[in-house]
Structure formats: structure tokens, C-alpha cells
ZAMI-848637 format. One record per residue (C-alpha): x, y, z; residue number from 1; residue in one letter. Coordinates in nm, 2 decimals. Example, Ala and Ser with C-alpha at 12.3 -4.5 7.8 and 13.67 -1.06 7.14 Angstrom:
<node><px>1.23</px><py>-0.45</py><pz>0.78</pz><seq>1</seq><type>A</type></node>
<node><px>1.37</px><py>-0.11</py><pz>0.71</pz><seq>2</seq><type>S</type></node>
//
This chain:
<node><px>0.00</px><py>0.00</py><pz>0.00</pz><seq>1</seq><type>X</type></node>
<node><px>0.16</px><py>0.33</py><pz>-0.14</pz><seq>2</seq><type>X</type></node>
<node><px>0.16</px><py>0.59</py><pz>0.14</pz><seq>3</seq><type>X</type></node>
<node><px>0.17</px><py>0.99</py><pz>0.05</pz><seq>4</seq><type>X</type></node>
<node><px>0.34</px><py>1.27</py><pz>0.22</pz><seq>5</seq><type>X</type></node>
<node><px>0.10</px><py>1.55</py><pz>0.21</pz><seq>6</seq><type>X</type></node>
<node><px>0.34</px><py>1.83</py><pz>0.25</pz><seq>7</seq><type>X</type></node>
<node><px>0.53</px><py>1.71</py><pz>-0.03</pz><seq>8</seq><type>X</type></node>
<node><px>0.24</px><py>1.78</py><pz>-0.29</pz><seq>9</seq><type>X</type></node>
<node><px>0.04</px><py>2.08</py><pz>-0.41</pz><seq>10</seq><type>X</type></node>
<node><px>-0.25</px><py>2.10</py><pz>-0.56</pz><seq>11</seq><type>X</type></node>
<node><px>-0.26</px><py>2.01</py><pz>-0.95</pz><seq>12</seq><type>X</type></node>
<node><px>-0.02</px><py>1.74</py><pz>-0.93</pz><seq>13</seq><type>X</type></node>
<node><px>-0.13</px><py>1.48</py><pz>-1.12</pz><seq>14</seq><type>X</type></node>
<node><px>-0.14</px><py>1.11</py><pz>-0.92</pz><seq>15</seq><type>X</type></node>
<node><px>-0.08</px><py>0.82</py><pz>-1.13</pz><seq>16</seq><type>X</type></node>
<node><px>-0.18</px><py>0.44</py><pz>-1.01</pz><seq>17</seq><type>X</type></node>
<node><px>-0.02</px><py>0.16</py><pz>-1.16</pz><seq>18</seq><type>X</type></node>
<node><px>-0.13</px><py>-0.23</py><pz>-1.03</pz><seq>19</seq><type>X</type></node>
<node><px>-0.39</px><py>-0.35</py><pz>-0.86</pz><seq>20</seq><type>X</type></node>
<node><px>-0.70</px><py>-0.13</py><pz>-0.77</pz><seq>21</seq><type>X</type></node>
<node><px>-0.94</px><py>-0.18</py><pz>-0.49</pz><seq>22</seq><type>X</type></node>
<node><px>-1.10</px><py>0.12</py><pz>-0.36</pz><seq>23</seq><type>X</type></node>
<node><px>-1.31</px><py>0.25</py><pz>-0.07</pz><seq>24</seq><type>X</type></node>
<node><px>-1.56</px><py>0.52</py><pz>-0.16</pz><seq>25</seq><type>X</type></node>
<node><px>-1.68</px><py>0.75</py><pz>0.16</pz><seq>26</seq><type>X</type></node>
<node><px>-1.42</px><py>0.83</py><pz>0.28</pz><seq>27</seq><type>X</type></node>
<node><px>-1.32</px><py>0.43</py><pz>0.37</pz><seq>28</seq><type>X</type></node>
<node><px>-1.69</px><py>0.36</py><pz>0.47</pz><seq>29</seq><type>X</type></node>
<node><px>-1.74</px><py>0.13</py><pz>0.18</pz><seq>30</seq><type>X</type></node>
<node><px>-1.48</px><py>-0.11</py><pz>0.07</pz><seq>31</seq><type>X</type></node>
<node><px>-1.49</px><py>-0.33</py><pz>-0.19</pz><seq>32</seq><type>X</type></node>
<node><px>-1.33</px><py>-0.45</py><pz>-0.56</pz><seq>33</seq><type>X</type></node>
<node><px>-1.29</px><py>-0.15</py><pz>-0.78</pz><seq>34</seq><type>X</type></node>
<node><px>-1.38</px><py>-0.25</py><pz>-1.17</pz><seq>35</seq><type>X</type></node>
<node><px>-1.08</px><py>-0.08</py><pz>-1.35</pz><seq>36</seq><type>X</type></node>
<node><px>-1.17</px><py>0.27</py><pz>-1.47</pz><seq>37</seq><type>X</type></node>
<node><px>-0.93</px><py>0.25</py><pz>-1.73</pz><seq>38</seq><type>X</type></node>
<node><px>-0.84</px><py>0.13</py><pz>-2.09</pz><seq>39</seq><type>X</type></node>
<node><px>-0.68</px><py>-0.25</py><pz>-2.01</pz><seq>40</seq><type>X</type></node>
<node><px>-0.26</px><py>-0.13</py><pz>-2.09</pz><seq>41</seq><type>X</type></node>
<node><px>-0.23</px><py>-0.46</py><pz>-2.35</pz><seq>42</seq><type>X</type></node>
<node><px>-0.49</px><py>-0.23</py><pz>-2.56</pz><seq>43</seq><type>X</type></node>
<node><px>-0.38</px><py>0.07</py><pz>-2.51</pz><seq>44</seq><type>X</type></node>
<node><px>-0.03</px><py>-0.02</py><pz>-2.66</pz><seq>45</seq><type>X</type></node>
<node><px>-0.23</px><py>0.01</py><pz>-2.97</pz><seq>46</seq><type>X</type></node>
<node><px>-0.21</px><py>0.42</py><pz>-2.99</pz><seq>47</seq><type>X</type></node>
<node><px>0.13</px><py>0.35</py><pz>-3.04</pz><seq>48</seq><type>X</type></node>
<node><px>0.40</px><py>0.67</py><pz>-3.02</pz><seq>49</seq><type>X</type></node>
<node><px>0.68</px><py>0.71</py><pz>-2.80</pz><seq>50</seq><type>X</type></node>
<node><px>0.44</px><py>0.77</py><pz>-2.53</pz><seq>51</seq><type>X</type></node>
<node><px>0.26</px><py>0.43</py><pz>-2.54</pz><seq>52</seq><type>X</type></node>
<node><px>0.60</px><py>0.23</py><pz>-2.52</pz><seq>53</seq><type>X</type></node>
<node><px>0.75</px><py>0.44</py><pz>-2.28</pz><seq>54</seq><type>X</type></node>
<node><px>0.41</px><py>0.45</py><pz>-2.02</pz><seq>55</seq><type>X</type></node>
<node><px>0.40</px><py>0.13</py><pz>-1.80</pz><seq>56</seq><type>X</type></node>
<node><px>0.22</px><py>-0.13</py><pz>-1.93</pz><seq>57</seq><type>X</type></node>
<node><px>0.00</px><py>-0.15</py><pz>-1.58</pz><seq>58</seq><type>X</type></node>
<node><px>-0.10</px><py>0.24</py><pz>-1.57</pz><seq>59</seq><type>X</type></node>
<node><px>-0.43</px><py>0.19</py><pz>-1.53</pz><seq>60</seq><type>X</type></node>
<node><px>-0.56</px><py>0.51</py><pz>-1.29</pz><seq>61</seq><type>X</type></node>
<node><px>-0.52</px><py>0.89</py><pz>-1.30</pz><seq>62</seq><type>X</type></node>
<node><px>-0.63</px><py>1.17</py><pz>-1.07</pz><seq>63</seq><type>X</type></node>
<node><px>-0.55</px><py>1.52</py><pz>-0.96</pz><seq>64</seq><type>X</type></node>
<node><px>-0.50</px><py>1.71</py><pz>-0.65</pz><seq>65</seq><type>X</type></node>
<node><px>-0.77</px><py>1.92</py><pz>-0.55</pz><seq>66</seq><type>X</type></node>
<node><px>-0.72</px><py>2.07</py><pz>-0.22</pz><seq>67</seq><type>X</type></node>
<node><px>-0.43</px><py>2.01</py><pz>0.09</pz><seq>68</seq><type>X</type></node>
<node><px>-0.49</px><py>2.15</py><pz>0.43</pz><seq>69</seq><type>X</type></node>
<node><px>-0.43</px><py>2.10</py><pz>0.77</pz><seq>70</seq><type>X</type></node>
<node><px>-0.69</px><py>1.88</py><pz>0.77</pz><seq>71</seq><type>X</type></node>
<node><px>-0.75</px><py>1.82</py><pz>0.40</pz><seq>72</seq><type>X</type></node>
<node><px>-0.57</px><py>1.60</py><pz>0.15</pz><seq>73</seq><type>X</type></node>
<node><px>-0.84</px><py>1.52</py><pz>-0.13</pz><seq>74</seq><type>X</type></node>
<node><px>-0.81</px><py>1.48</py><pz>-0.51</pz><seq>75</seq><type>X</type></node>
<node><px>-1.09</px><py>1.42</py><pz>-0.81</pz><seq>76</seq><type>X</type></node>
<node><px>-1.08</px><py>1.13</py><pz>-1.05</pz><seq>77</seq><type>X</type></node>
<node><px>-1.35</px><py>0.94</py><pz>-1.29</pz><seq>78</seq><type>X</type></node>
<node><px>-1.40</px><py>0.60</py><pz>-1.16</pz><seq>79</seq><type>X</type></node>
<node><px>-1.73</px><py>0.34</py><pz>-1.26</pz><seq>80</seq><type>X</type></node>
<node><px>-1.97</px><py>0.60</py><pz>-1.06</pz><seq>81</seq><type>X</type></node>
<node><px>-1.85</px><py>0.91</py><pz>-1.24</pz><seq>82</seq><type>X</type></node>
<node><px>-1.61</px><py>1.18</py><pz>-1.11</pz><seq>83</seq><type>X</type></node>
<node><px>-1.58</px><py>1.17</py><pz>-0.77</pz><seq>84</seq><type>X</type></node>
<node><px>-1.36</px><py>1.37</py><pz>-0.54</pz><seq>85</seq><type>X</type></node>
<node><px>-1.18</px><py>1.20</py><pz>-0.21</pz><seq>86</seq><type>X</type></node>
<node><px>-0.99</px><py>1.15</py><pz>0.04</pz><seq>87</seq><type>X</type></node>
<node><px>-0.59</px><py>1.04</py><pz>-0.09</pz><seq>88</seq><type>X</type></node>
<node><px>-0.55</px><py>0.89</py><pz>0.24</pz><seq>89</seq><type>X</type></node>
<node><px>-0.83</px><py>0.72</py><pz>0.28</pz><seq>90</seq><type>X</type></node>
<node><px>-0.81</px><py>0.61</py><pz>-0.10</pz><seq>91</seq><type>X</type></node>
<node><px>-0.45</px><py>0.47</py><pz>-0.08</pz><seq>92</seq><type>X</type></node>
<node><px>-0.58</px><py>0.24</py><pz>0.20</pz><seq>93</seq><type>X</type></node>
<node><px>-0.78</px><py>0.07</py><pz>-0.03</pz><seq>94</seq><type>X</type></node>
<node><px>-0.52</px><py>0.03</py><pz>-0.31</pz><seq>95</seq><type>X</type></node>
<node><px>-0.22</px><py>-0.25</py><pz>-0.37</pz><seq>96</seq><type>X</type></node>
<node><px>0.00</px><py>-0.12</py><pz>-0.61</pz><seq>97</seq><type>X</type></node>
<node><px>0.24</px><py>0.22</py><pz>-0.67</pz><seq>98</seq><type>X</type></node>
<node><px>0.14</px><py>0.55</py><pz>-0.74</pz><seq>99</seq><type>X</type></node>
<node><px>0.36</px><py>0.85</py><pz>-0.87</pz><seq>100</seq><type>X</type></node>
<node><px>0.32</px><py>1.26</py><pz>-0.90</pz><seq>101</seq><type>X</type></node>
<node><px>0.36</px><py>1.47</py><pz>-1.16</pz><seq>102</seq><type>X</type></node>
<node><px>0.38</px><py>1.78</py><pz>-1.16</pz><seq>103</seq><type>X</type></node>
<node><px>0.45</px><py>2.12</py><pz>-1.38</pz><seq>104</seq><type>X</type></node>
<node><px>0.74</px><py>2.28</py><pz>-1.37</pz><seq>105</seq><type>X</type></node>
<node><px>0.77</px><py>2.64</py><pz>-1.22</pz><seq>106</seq><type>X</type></node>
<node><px>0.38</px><py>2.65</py><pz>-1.25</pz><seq>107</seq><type>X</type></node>
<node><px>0.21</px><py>2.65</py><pz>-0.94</pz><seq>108</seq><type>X</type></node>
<node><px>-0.04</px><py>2.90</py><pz>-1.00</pz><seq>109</seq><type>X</type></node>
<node><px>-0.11</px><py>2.73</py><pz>-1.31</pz><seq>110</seq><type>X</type></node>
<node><px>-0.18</px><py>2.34</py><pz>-1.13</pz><seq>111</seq><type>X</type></node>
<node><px>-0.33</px><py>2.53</py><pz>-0.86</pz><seq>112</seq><type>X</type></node>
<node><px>-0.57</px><py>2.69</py><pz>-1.10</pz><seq>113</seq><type>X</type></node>
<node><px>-0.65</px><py>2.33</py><pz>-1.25</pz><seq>114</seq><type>X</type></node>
<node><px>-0.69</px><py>2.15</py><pz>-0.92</pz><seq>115</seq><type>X</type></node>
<node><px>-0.97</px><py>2.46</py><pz>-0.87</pz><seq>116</seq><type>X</type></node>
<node><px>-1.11</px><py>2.30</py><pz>-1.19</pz><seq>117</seq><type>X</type></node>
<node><px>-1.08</px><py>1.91</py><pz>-1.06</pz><seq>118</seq><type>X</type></node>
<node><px>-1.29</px><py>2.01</py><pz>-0.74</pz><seq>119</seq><type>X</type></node>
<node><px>-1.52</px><py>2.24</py><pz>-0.93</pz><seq>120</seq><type>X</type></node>
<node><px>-1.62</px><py>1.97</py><pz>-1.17</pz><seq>121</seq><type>X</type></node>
<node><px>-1.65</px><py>1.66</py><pz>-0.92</pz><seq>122</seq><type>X</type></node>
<node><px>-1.86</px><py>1.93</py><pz>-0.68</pz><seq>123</seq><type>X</type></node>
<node><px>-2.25</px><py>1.95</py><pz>-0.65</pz><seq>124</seq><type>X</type></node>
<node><px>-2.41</px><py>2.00</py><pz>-1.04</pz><seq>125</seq><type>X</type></node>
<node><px>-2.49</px><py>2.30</py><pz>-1.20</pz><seq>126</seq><type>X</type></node>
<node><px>-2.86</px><py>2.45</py><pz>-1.16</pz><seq>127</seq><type>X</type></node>
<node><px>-3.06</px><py>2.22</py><pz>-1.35</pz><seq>128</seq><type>X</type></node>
<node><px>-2.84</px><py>1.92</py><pz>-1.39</pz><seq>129</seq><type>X</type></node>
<node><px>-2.93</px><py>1.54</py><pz>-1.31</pz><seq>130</seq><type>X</type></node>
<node><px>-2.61</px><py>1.44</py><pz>-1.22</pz><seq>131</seq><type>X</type></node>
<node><px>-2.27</px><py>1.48</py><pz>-1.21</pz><seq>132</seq><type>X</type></node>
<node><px>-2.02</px><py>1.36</py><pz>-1.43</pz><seq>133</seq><type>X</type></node>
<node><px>-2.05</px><py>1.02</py><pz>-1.59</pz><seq>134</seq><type>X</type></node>
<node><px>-1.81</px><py>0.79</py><pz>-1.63</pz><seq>135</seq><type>X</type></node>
<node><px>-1.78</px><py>0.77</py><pz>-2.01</pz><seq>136</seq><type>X</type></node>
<node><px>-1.67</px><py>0.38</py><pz>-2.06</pz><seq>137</seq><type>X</type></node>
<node><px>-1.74</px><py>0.41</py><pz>-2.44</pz><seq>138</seq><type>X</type></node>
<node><px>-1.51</px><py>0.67</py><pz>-2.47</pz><seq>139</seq><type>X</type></node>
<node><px>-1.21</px><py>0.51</py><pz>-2.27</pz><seq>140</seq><type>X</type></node>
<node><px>-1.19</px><py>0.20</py><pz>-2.42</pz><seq>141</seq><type>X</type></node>
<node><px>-1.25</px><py>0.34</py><pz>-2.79</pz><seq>142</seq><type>X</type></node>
<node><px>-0.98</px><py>0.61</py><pz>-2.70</pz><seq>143</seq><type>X</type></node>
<node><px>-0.67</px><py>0.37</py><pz>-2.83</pz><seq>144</seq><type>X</type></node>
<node><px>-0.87</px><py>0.41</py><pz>-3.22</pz><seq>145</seq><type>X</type></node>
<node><px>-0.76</px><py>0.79</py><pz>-3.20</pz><seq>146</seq><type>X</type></node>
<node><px>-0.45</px><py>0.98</py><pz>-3.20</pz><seq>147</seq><type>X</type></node>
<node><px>-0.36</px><py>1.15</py><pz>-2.86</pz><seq>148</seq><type>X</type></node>
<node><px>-0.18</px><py>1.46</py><pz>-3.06</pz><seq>149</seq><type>X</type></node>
<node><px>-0.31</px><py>1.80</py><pz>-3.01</pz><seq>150</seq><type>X</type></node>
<node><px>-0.42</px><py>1.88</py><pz>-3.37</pz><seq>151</seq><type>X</type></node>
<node><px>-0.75</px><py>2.08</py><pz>-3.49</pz><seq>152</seq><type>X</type></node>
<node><px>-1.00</px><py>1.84</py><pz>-3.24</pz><seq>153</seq><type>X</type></node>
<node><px>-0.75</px><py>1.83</py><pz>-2.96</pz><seq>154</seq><type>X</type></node>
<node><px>-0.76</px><py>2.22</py><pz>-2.97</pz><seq>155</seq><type>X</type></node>
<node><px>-1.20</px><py>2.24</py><pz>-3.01</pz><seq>156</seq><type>X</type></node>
<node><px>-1.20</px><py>1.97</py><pz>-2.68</pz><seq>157</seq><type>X</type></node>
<node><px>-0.92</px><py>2.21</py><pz>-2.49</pz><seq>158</seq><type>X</type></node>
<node><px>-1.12</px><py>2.50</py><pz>-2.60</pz><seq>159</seq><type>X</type></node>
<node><px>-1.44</px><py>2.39</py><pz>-2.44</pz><seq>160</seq><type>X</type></node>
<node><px>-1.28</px><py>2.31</py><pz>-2.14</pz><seq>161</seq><type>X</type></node>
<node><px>-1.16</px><py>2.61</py><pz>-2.07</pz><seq>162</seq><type>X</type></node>
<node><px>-1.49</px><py>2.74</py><pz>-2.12</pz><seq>163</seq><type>X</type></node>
<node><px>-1.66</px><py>2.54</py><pz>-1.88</pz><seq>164</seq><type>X</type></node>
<node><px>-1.37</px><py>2.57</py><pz>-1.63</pz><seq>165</seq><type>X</type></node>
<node><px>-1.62</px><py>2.77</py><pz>-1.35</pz><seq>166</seq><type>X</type></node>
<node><px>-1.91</px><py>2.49</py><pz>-1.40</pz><seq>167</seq><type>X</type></node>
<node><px>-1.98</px><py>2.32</py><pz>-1.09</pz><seq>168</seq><type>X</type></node>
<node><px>-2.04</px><py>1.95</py><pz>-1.17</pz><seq>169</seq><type>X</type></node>
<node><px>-1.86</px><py>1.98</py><pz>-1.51</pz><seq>170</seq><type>X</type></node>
<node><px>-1.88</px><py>2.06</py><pz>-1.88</pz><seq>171</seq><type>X</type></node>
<node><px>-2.24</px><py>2.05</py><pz>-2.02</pz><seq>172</seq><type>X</type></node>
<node><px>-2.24</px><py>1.79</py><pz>-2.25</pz><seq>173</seq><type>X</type></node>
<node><px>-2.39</px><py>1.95</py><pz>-2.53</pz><seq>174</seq><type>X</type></node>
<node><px>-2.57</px><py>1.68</py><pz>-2.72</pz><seq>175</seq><type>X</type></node>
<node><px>-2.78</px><py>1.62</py><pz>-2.41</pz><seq>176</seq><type>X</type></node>
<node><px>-2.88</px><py>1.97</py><pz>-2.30</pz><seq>177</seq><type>X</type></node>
<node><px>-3.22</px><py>1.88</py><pz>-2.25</pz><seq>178</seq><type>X</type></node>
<node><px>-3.14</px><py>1.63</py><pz>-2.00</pz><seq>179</seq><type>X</type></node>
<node><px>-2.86</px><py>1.95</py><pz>-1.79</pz><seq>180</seq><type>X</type></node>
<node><px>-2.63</px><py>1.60</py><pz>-1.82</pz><seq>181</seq><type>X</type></node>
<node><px>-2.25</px><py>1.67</py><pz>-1.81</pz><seq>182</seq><type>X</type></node>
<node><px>-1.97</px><py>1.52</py><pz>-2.02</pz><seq>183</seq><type>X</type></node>
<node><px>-1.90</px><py>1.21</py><pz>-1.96</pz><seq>184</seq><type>X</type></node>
<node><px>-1.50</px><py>1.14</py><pz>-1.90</pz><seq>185</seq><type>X</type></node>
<node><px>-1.29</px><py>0.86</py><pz>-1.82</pz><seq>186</seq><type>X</type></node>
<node><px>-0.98</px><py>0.92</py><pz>-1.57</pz><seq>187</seq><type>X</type></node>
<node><px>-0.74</px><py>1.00</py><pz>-1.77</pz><seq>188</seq><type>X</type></node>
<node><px>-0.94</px><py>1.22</py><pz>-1.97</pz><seq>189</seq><type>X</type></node>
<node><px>-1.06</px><py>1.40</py><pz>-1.68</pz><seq>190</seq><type>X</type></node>
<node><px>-0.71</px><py>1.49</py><pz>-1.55</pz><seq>191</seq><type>X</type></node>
<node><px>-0.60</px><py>1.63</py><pz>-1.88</pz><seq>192</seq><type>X</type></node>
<node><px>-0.94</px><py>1.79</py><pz>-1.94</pz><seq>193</seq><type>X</type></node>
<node><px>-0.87</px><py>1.98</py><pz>-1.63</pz><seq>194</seq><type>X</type></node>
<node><px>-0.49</px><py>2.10</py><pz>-1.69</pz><seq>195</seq><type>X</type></node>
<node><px>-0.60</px><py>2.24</py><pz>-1.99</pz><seq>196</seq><type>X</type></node>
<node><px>-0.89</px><py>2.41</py><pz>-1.88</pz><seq>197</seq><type>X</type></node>
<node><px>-0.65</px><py>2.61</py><pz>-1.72</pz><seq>198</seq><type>X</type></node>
<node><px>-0.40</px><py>2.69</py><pz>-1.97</pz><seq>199</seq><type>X</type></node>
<node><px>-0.42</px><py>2.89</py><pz>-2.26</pz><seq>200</seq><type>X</type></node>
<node><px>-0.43</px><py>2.75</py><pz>-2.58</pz><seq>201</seq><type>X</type></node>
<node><px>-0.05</px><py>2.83</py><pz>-2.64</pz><seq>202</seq><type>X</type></node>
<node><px>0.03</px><py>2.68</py><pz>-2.28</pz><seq>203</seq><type>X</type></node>
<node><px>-0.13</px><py>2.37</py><pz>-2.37</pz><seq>204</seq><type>X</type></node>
<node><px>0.11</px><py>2.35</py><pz>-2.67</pz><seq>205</seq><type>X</type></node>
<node><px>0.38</px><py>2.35</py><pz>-2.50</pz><seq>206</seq><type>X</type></node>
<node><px>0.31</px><py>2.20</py><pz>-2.13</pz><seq>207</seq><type>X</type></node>
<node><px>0.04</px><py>1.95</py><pz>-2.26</pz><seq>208</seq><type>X</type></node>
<node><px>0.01</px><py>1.90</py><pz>-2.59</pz><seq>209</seq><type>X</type></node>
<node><px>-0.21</px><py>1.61</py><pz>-2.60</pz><seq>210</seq><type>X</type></node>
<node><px>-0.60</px><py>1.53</py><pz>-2.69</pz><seq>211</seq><type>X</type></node>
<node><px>-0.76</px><py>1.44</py><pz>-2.37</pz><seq>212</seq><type>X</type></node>
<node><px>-1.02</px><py>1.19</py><pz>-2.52</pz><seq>213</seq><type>X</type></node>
<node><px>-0.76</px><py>0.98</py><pz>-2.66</pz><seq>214</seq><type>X</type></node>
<node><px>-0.46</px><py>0.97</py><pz>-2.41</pz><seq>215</seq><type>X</type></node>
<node><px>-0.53</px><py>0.64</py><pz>-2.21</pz><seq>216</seq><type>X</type></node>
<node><px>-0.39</px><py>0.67</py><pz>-1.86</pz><seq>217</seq><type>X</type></node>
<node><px>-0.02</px><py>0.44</py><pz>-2.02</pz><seq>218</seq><type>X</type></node>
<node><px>-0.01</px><py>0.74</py><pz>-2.26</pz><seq>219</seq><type>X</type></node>
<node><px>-0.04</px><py>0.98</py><pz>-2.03</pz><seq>220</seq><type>X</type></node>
<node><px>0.23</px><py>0.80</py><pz>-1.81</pz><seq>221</seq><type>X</type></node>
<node><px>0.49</px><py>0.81</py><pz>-2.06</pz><seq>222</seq><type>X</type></node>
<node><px>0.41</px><py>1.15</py><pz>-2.22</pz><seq>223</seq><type>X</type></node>
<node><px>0.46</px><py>1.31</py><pz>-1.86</pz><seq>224</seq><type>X</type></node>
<node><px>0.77</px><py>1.09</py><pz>-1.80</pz><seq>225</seq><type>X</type></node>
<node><px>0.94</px><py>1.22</py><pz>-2.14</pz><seq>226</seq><type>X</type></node>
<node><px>0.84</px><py>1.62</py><pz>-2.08</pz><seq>227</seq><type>X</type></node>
<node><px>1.06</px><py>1.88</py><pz>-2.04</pz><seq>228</seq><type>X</type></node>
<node><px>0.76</px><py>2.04</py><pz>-1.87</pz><seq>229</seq><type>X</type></node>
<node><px>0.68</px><py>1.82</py><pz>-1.60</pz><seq>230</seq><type>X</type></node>
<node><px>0.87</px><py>1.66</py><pz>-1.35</pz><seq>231</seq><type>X</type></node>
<node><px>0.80</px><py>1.33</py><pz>-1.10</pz><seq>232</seq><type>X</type></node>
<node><px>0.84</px><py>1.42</py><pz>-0.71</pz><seq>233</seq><type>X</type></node>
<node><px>0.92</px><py>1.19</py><pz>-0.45</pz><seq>234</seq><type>X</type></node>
<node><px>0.61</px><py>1.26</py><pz>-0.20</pz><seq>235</seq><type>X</type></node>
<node><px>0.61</px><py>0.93</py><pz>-0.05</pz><seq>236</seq><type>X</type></node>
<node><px>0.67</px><py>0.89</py><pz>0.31</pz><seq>237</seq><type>X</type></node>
<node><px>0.96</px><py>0.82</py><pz>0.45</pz><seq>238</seq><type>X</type></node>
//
């Protein structure tokens, strides 16, 4: 069981899991098997890249720093209920395997500005929304068919992100206004989607130039592990 020093994070780092799952949602009340919330690593090989081969094969969970406090240590991730924010602590109990942070270089304000955007969107709905965000499995396991580069579509996703940045409960999804439903992410999505709601377009260029829809959670590990941009800190405990 991984183990996190608290005063060695900040919020906006991004947490990657790698191994075996099992989570208790809460805050530890309720502890049981956690279906993966990610697209299985053998498949995900298939974007291909630098990235793929140089993410670990058994990435399978992302999440971002929300909020550290005297008494407050919590991040926001998709998982099979939808976006949920948490307790680390109590979500590490629950969880065999390793975990590793990420984090921006010389940007604090920047990652602080996108864990504002993790707790924002895993927070209470918008006025006239259903529900929160959904867990989009369609999307994460058909991710591996499209490129992760941050081309023309890459840019229109990053773009609405940014727009819907302040929207409690997350992005409407637009081709179910009717229903005030939001858009539905997987976990990797949901961590990018959030770092570049905060950043400019030009920012996102160069700090994370990738198209959150398709970057599986093994992209994602070795796209962060290869940028100049982002570093890996040592936060466990001693």
C-alpha cells in the first residue's frame, strides 16, 4: 500500500496508479473491488508513439490534486460512478500497487488553477443538472482508435474546457442539453481535461500538448515521464 506525504504535494499534481485497484468510496466507509476505470494497458499499446511504449504497461488510474490543508488532503478522478472527489489517504488504504506525482514545472499558480477545476467539476451539479459527471466507458476503451496529438479536435475539446472551467459539476455535455447532463470522461481524460482548462491555448502547446479523449492513462504515463515540462516528485513517506 503506497503511502503519500501530504506536505510534499500541491494541488494540480497529477497522481498516477499503476497495479492492482481496490478502492473504498466514503471516505473508507465502503470497501470493496474497484472494476478498473481505465483502458486495459495490453490495448492501449495500440495508440502507439513514444508515449505508449514508454508508459508502463500497468498504468491503469489517473487523478488530480484538488485541495491540501491542515486537515485536508483530497483529489478528483472518474471512476465506474462518475467523477468523484476524495480523500488520498483514505483512498490509498484501499489500493495495492504504486502511485507516482507529476507535476508542472515552475507552475504553481497554473496546477493550482487546474486543481480549482478538478474540485469544481467533481462538486454539486450546475442549476438544473441530473447528475454529475458520468463515467464515459465508451469513450475510454474506444480512446486507443484515435490519435492523442493536439491537432485541430485536440484544440475544439481544450477550448471547451476552458470554457466550462467555473461549472460546478462539469462541462455540459452538449448533445444532451435537455437532460442539464455533463460530459462524460474517463480518468485519464478527466485529468487532462482539467490542466487544460486552465491553460491557454498556447500553454497547452507547450506544457500538454495532448488530446484528452484519446490519451489512455499508459499514454499519459509516458508522455509526462518524457516532458521537459513536467517533473516526477518523490512525495512518499519516509
Amino acid at each position: 500500500m503506497p503511502s503519500l506525504d501530504k506536505t510534499r504535494c500541491k494541488a494540480g499534481d497529477v497522481l498516477l496508479f499503476y497495479g492492482f485497484n481496490a478502492v473504498g468510496y466514503g471516505q473508507g466507509a465502503v470497501k470493496g473491488l474497484k472494476i478498473l476505470t481505465a483502458v486495459p494497458a495490453a490495448v492501449s499499446a495500440a495508440q502507439g508513439g513514444a508515449a505508449a511504449f514508454a508508459g508502463r504497461a500497468d498504468c491503469n488510474h489517473a487523478a488530480i490534486i484538488t485541495e491540501i490543508g491542515r486537515a485536508r488532503f483530497r483529489m478528483a478522478h472518474a471512476t465506474s460512478i462518475g467523477v468523484v472527489d476524495c480523500d488520498i489517504d483514505n483512498y490509498l488504504l484501499g489500493f495495492e500497487g504504486e502511485c507516482a506525482v507529476y507535476r508542472l514545472n515552475g507552475q504553481e499558480q497554473l496546477a493550482a488553477a487546474a486543481g480549482t477545476v478538478g474540485a469544481t467539476w467533481s462538486s454539486s451539479p450546475a442549476d438544473g443538472a441530473e447528475r454529475g459527471m458520468p463515467f464515459a466507458n465508451r469513450k475510454s476503451f474506444c480512446s486507443v482508435f484515435g490519435s492523442p496529438s493536439f491537432v485541430w479536435g485536440a484544440k475544439k475539446r481544450a477550448t471547451f474546457y476552458r470554457l466550462n472551467k467555473a461549472r460546478p459539476g462539469g462541462p455540459q455535455d452538449e448533445e444532451n442539453r435537455k437532460e442539464g447532463r455533463a460530459k462524460a470522461m474517463f480518468c485519464s481524460m478527466f485529468v487532462v481535461a482539467c490542466h487544460q482548462a486552465a491553460m491557454e491555448e498556447a500553454q497547452a502547446e507547450e506544457m500538454l500538448a495532448l488530446d484528452a479523449k484519446y490519451t489512455s492513462p499508459m499514454y499519459l504515463d509516458g508522455y509526462l515521464k518524457g516532458s521537459a515540462a513536467w517533473q516526477q516528485v518523490n512525495a512518499s513517506k519516509d
